[in-house]
C-alpha positions in Angstrom: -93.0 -35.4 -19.1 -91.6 -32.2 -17.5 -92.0 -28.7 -18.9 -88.8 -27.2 -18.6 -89.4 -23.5 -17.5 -86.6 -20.6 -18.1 -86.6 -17.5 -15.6 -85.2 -14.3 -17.5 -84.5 -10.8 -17.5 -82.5 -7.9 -16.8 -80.4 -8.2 -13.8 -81.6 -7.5 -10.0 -85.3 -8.5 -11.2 -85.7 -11.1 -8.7 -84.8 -13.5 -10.9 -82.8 -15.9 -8.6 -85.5 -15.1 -5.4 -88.5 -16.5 -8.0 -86.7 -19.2 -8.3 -85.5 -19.9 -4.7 -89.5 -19.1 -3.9 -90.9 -21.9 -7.2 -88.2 -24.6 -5.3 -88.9 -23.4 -1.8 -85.4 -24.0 -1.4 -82.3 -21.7 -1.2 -80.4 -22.7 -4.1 -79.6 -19.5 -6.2 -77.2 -17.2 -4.2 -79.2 -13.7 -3.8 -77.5 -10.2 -3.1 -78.1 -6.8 -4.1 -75.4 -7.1 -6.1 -76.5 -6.9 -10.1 -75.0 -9.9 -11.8 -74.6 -12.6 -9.1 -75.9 -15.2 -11.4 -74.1 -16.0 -14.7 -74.3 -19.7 -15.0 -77.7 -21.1 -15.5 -78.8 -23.4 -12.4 -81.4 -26.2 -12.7 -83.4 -27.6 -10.1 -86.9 -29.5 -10.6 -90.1 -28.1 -8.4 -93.9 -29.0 -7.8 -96.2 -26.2 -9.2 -99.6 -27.5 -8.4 -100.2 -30.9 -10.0 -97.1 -30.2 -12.5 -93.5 -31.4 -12.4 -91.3 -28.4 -14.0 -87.9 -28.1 -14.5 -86.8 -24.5 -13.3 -84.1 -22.7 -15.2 -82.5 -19.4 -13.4 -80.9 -17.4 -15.9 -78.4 -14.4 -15.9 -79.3 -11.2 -16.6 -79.9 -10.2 -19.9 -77.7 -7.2 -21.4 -76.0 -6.5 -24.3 -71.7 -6.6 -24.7 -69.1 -6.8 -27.1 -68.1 -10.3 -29.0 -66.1 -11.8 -26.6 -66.9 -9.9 -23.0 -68.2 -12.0 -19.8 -71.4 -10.3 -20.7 -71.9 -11.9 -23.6 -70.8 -15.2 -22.7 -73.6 -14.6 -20.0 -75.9 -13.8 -22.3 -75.4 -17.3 -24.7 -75.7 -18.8 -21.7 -79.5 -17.6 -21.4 -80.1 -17.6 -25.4 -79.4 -21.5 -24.6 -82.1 -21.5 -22.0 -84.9 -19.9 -23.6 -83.7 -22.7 -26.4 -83.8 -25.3 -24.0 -87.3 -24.0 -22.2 -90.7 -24.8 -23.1 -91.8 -22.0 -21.3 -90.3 -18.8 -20.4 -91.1 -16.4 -17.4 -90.0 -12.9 -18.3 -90.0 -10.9 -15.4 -89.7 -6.9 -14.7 -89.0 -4.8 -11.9 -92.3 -3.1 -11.3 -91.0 -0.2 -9.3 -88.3 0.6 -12.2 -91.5 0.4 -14.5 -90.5 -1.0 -18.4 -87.1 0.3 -19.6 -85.6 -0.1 -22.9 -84.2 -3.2 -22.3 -87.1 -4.9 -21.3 -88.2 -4.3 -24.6 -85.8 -4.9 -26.4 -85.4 -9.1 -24.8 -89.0 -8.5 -24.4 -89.0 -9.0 -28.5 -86.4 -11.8 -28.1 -88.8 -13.7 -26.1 -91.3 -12.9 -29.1 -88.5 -14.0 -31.2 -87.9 -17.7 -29.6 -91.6 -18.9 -30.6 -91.9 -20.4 -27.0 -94.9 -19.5 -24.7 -93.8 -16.4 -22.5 -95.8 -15.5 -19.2 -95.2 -12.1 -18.3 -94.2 -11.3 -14.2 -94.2 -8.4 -13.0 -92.2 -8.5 -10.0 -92.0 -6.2 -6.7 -95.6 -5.6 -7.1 -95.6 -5.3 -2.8 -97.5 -2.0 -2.5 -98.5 0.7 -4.8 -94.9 1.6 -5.9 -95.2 -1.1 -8.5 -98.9 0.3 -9.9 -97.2 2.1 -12.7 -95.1 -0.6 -13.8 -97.9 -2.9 -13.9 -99.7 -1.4 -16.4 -96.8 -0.4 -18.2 -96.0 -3.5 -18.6 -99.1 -4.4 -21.0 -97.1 -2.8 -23.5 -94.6 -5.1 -23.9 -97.1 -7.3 -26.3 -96.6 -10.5 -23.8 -100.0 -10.3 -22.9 -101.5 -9.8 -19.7 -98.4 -9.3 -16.6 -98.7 -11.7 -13.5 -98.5 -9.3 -10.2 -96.2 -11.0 -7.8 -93.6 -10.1 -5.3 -91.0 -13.4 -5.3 -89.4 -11.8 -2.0 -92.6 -11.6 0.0 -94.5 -14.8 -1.5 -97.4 -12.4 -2.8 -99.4 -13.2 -5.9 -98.2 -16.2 -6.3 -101.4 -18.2 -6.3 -102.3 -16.3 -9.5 -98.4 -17.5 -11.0 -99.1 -21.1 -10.4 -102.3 -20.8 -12.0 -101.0 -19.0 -15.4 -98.3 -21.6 -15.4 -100.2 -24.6 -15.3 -102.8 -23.4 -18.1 -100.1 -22.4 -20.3 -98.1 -25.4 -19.4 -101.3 -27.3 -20.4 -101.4 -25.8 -24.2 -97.7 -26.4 -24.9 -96.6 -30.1 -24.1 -92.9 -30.5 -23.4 -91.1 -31.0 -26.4 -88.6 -33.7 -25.1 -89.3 -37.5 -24.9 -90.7 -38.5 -21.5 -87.8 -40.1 -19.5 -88.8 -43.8 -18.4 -88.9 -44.0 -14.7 -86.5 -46.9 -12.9 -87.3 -47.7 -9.2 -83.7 -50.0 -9.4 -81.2 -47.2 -10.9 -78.9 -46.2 -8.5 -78.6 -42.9 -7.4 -76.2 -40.3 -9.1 -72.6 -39.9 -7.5 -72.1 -36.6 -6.6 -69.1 -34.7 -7.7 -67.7 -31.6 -6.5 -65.1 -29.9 -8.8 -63.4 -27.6 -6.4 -60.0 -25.4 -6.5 -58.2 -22.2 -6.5 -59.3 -19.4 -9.2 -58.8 -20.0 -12.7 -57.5 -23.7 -12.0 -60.2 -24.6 -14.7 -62.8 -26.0 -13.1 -65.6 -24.8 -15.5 -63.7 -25.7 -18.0 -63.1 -29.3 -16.9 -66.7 -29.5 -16.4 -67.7 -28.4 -19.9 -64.8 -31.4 -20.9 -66.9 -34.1 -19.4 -70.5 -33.1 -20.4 -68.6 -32.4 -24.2 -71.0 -29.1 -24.3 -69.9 -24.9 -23.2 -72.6 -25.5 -20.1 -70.4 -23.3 -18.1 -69.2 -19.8 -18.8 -65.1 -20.3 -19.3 -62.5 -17.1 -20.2 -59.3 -15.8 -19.0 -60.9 -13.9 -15.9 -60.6 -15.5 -12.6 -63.4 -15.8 -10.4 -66.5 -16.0 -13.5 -68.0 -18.9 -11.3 -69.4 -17.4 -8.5 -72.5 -20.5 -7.6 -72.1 -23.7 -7.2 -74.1 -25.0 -10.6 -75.2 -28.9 -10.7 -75.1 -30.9 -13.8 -75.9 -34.2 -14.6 -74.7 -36.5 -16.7 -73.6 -40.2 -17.5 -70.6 -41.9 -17.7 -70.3 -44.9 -19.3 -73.7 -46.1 -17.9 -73.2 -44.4 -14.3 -75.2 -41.5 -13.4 -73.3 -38.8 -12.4 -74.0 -35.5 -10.8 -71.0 -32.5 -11.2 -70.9 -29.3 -8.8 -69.2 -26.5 -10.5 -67.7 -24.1 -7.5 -66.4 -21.1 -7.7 -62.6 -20.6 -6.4 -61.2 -20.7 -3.3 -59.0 -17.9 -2.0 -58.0 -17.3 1.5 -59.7 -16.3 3.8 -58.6 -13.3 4.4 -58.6 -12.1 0.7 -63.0 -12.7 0.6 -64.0 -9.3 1.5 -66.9 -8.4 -0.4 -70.1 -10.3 0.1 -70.7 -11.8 -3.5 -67.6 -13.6 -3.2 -68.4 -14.6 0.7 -71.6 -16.1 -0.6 -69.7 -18.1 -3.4 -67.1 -19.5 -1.2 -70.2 -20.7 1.4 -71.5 -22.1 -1.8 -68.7 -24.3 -2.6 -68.1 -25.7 0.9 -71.9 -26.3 0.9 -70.9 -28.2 -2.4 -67.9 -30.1 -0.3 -70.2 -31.1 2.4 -72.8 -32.6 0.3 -70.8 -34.3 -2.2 -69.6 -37.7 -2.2 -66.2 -37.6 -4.1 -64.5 -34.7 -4.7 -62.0 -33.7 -7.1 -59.2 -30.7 -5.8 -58.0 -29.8 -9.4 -54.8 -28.0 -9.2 -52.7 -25.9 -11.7 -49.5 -28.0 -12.9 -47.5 -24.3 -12.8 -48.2 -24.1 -9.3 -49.1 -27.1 -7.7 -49.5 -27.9 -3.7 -49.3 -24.5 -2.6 -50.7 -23.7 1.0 -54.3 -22.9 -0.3 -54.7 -26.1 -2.0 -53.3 -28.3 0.9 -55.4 -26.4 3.2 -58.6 -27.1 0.6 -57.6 -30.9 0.9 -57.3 -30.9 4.6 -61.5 -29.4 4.4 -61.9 -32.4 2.4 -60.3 -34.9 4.4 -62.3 -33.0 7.5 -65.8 -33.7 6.0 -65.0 -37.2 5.3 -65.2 -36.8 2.0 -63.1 -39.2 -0.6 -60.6 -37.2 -2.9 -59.1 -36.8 -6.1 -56.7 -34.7 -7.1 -56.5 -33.6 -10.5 -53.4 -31.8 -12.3 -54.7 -29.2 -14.8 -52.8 -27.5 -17.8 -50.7 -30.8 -18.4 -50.3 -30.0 -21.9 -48.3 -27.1 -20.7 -45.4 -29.5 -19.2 -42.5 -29.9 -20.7 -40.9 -33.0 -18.6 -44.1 -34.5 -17.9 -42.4 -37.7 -16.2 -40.2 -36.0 -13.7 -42.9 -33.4 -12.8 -45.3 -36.5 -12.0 -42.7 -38.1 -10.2 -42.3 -34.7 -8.0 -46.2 -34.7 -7.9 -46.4 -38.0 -6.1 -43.7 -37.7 -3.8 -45.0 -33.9 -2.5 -49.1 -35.5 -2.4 -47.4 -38.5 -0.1 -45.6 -36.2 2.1 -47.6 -33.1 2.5 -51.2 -35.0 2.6 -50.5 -37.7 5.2 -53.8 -37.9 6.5 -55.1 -39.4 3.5 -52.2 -41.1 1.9 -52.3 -42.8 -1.5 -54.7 -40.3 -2.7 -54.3 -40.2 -6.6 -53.2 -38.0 -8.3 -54.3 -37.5 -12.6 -53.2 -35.7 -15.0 -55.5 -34.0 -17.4 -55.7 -31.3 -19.4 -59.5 -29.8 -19.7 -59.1 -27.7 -22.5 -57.6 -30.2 -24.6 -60.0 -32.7 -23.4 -57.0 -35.1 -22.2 -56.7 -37.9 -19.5 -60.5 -37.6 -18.3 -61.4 -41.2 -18.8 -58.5 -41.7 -16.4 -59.5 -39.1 -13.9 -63.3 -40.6 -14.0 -61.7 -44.6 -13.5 -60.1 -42.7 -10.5 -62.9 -41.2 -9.3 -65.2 -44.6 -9.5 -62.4 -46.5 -7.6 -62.0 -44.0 -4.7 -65.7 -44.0 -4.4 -65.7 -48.0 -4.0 -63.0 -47.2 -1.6 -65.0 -44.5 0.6 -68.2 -47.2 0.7 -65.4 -50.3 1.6 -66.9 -52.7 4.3 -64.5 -55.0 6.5 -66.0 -57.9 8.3 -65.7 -58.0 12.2 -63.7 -61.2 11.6 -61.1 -59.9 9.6 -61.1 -56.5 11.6 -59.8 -58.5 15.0 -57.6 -60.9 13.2 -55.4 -58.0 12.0 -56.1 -55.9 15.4 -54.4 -59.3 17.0 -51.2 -59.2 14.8 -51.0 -55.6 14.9 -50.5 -55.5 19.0 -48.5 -58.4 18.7 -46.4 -56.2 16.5 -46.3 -53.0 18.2 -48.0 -53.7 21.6 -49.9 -50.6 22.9 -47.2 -48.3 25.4 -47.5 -48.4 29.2 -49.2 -45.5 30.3 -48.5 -44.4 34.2 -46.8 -48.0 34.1 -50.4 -49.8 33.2 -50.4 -51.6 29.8 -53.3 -50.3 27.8 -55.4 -53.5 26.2 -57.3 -53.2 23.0 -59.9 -55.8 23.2 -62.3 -55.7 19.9 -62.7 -53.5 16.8 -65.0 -53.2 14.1 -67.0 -50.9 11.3 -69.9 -49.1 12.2 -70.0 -46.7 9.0 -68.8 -46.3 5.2 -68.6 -43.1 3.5 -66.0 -42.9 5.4 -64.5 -46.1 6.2 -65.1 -45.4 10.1 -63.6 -48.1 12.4 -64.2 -48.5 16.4 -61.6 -49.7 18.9 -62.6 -50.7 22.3 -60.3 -50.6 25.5 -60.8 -50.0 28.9 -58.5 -47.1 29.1 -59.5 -46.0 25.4 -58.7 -42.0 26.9 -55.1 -42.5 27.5 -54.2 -44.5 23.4 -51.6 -42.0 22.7 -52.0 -40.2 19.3 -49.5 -41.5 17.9 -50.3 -45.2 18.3 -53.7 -44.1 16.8 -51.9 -42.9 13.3 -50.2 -46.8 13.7 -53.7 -48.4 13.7 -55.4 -46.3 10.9 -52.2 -46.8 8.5 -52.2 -50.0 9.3 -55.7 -50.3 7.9 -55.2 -48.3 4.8 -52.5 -50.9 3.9 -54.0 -54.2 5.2 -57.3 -53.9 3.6 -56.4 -51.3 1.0 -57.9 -48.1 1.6 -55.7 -45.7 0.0 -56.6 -41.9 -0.7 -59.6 -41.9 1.9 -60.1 -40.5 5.0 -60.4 -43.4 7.7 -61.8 -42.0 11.3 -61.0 -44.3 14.4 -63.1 -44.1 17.2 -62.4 -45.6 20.7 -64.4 -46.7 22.8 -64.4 -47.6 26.8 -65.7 -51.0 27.4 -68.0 -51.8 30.4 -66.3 -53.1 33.6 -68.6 -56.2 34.6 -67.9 -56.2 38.0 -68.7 -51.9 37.9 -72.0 -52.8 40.2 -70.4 -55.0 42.5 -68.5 -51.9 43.5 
């Protein structure tokens, strides 16, 4: 079983650098910035002998019904539900404030086992906040610094004797050496296209933090889930804006965050807004996509919105065949998140591009075509010497990647490359996924004899 651990606070605790430091990765975006987090991010770690389940939490504070504060703060009221544990941490060097106390006594409230951390304990600026701390009634406070790896030793220790008193409360999860491995999804757009909220559509639960602000996701936040018996894994980004608009650093890290997310994802889904669609940002987000080899979706938010939904489809297709070239036949789904409309569509679309990106061709088939092809369109005469492609085949899926050899592979004219990957998209149906040729010089047999 794993004991499912909740991080929480005030903001610009150290929150997000515990958690970095428990994963000994860097998965939570850190800044000086209060507030960075506002999703709560997941990730599994080794505490000694124990397998926990890590929860990094917003800051705790208090707002008006309504307010992106307190949608941030339901977000971590479902954590400490969720935990089994719960770390509260203070800043040492601020010492205990009133709101300490006050989510000191919702931690009191939740019933759950609370360890309490006293964090930036490096030197003697945190004394006094140490021992203030024993006033909160959570027991005795753990003396760590999360930045500088400091006290830790004794954090591991209180965890795994309090983790040994309160057995996790969900079922163990069977383990299956044959399941295959999640697909991973990133959800990826302008602001306010509703990603988040397309996310919370196809887990059916507010995991993400939604409203009429733009730019509330600022981390990229994974979430699992399955889909008619497939395991799937979503990346919530935060919007892309242009690069010259990212000026202040939170917003820098986000957008590093999200084409982190691109990179490491297998299938992504470019979700658009049907009041704007295909403008420069978006086809310059799909280009990055088609870049990284990545297979693509695109997905047409607000659709309940349309009023001539046919015609603007129509218009949809036509402007993704002649403005996205490079990965032509890429589909295109209409959905509206908030409504809950067209995802079962949009996931069959996702599953089929993914069989697409892993698509194998056999080195038969491969120079069968290659033959007919130069028999078609024979290769042009380059400084009046006929250029001879001798042998293809696939090295590589994920993308469908395809070599060409030829003894003067350096002077196949660009164009004539564009003939030979369409030619494959159509002939052994590769539509919407980025195909990379590669060419190759042959060896000259009679080189040594030279």
């Amino acid at each position: 079983m794993v004991h499912k651990i909740a991080i929480v606070g005030r903001p610009n605790v150290g929150k997000s650098t515990l958690f970095n430091r428990l994963t000994r990765r860097r998965l939570a975006l850190v800044d000086k910035t209060p507030g960075l987090t506002r999703d709560r991010r997941q990730a599994e770690a080794e505490i000694g002998g124990l397998t926990v389940e890590l929860i990094d939490t917003a800051g705790l504070e208090e707002g008006g019904e309504g307010t992106l504060v307190a949608r941030m703060r339901a977000q971590t009221e479902a954590a400490i539900a969720e935990a089994d544990l719960i770390l509260f941490l203070i800043d040492a060097r601020s010492g205990v404030v009133p709101a300490d106390e006050e989510f000191a006594a919702l931690a009191r409230a939740s019933g759950k086992p609370t360890l309490l951390v006293a964090n930036k304990c490096e030197g003697r600026a945190g004394d006094a906040g140490f021992y203030d701390a024993y006033g909160l009634g959570l027991g005795d406070p753990v003396a760590i610094s999360a930045e500088h790896g400091e006290g830790l030793g004794a954090l591991y220790g209180a965890i795994e004797a309090t983790a040994a008193q309160a057995p996790p409360a969900g079922p163990a999860e069977a383990a299956d050496g044959d399941e295959a491995p999640p697909i991973r999804i990133a959800i990826v757009g302008r602001p306010n296209a509703g990603k988040s909220t397309l996310v919370n559509a196809l887990v059916g639960e507010e995991r993400m933090i939604t409203g009429p602000e733009a730019g509330i996701t600022r981390d990229s936040i994974a979430v699992e889930l399955d889909w008619g018996g497939r395991g799937l894994r979503l990346f919530d980004t935060a919007g892309l804006r242009r690069k010259a608009r990212v000026k202040e650093a939170p917003e820098k890290l986000s957008v590093s965050d999200a084409l982190r997310a691109i990179q490491f994802a297998e299938v992504v889904v470019l979700l658009l807004d049907a009041a704007s669609s295909f403008e420069k940002q978006d086809l310059q987000i799909a280009d990055l996509v088609a870049g990284e080899g990545r297979a693509l979706v695109i997905a047409v938010n607000k659709w309940d919105t349309v009023e001539d939904k046919q015609d603007l489809r129509r218009t949809l297709l036509r402007e993704a065949e002649r403005l996205l070239p490079q990965i032509k036949g890429v589909p295109v789904v209409p959905v509206s998140a908030l409504r809950r409309n067209g995802l079962d569509r949009l996931m069959d679309a996702v599953f089929e591009t993914y069989e697409t990106w892993n698509r194998r061709v056999s080195t038969a088939a491969l120079n069968r075509w290659l033959s007919e092809a130069v028999v078609r369109h024979p290769p042009p005469a380059v400084s009046g010497r006929r250029i001879r492609l001798r042998f293809m085949t696939q090295p590589n899926a994920r993308p469908p990647t395809f070599v060409v050899f030829s003894q003067r592979a350096d002077r196949l004219p660009e164009a004539y490359q564009r003939y030979l990957v369409n030619g494959l998209r159509e002939a052994f149906d590769l539509p919407g996924v980025p195909i990379r040729l590669n060419l190759r010089k042959g060896k000259n047999p009679y080189e040594k004899r030279r």
